[in-house]
N, C-alpha and C positions, 0 to 999 in steps of 0.2 A: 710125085705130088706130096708137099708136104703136108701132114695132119694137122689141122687147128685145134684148139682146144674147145670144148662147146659152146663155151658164151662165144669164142672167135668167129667160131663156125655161125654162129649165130647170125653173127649182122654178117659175112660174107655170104650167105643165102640169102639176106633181107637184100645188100646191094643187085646181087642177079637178079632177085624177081623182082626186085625197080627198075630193070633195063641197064644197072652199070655195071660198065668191066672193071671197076677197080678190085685192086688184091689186097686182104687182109694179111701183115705179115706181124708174126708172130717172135717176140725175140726171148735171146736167152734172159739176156737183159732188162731191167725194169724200163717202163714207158712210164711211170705212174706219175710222177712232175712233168713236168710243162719242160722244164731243160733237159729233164734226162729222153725226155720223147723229142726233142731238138736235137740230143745227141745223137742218139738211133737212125733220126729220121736225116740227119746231117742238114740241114735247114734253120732259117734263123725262129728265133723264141716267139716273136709274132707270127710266126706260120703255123702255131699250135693251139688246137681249141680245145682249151678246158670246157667241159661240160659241167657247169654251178647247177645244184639244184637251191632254191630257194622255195619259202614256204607263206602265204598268204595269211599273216595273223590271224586275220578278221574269216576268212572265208576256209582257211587250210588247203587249198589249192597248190598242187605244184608249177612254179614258175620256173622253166629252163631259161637260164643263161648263156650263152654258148659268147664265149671272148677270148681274144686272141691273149696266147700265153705269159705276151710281154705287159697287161695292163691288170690294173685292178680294179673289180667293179664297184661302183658308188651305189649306195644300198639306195639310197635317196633319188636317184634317179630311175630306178628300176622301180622303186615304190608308184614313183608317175606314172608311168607306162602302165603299170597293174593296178592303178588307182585305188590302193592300199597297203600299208606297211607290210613289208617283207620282214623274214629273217632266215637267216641259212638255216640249210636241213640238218640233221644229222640223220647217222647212216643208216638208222632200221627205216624211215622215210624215203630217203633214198631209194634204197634196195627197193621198198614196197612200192615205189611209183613208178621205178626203172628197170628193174628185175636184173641190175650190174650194181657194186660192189662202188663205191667211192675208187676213186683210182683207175676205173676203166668203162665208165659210164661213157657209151657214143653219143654219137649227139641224133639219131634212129636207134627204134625196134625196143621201146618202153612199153612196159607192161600200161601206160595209162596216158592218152593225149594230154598236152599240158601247153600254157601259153610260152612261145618262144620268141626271146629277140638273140638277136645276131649282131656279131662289134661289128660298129662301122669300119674297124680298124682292117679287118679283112678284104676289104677294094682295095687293099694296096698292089695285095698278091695278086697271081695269078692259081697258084695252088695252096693248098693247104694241108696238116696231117692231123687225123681227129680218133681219139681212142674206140675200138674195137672189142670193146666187153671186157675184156681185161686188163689188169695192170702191166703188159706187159705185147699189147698188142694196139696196132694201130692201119689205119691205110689214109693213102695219101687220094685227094680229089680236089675238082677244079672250085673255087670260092663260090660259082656262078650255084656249081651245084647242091649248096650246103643250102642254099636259101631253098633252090625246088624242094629237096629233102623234106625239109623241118617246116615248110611254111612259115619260118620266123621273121618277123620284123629288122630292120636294119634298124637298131637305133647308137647311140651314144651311149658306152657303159662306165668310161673313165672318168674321175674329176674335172 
């Protein structure tokens, strides 16, 4: 068996006590972009969900992102949804809402519930590979179950 690292180890315990068999695998290799985690995972660039945090001006609320690797999110539409002006996080915010590091944020097992939408662009697939707490870990699961997970909205994230 091989050892994970703690934040890895982290969400592969959160998955078993959700009831999934998926494996958290750890590489030597960086996951930390959306390609290099396409590379790892050998799969195309939209089967990869960056985890965006974003930040509720008005209210400071964390608003997850969760989009497929090949697209980029439209701040303006995601303002809709949250019905108020966003802006990206940076990382001490990050860290402090998700208790992961920019770069290996999952998309479970945040130190604080936070509103979630989900790319539509993911009903393409039938699986997906979403990072594991670190920059350099990842597991792979079915699209259907990203939505059970996160309780996230399917919306529109691209132009």
């Amino acid at each position: 068996m091989i050892t994970l690292s703690p934040s890895a180890q982290k969400i592969q315990n959160l998955l078993n006590s959700l009831g999934y068999s998926y494996q958290v695998i750890e590489h030597a290799e960086s996951t930390r972009t959306a390609q290099e985690a396409a590379d790892r995972a050998n799969c195309e660039l939209g089967q990869i969900v960056k985890s965006l945090i974003f930040m509720g001006k008005e209210s400071k609320k964390p608003i997850l992102v969760l989009t497929s690797g090949a697209n980029r999110v439209d701040e303006k539409l995601i303002s809709g949804y949250a019905n108020e002006s966003i802006g990206r996080a940076d990382a001490n915010f990050v860290r402090d809402v998700t208790g992961f590091a920019i770069g290996g944020v999952p998309p479970i097992g945040h130190a604080q519930k936070m509103e979630t939408y989900l790319d539509e662009d993911f009903l393409n697939y039938q699986t997906i590979w979403a990072a594991a707490g670190t920059p350099n870990a990842i597991f792979e699961l079915k699209t259907d179950d990203l939505q059970k997970m996160t309780n996230g909205k399917v919306v529109r994230v691209k132009p």
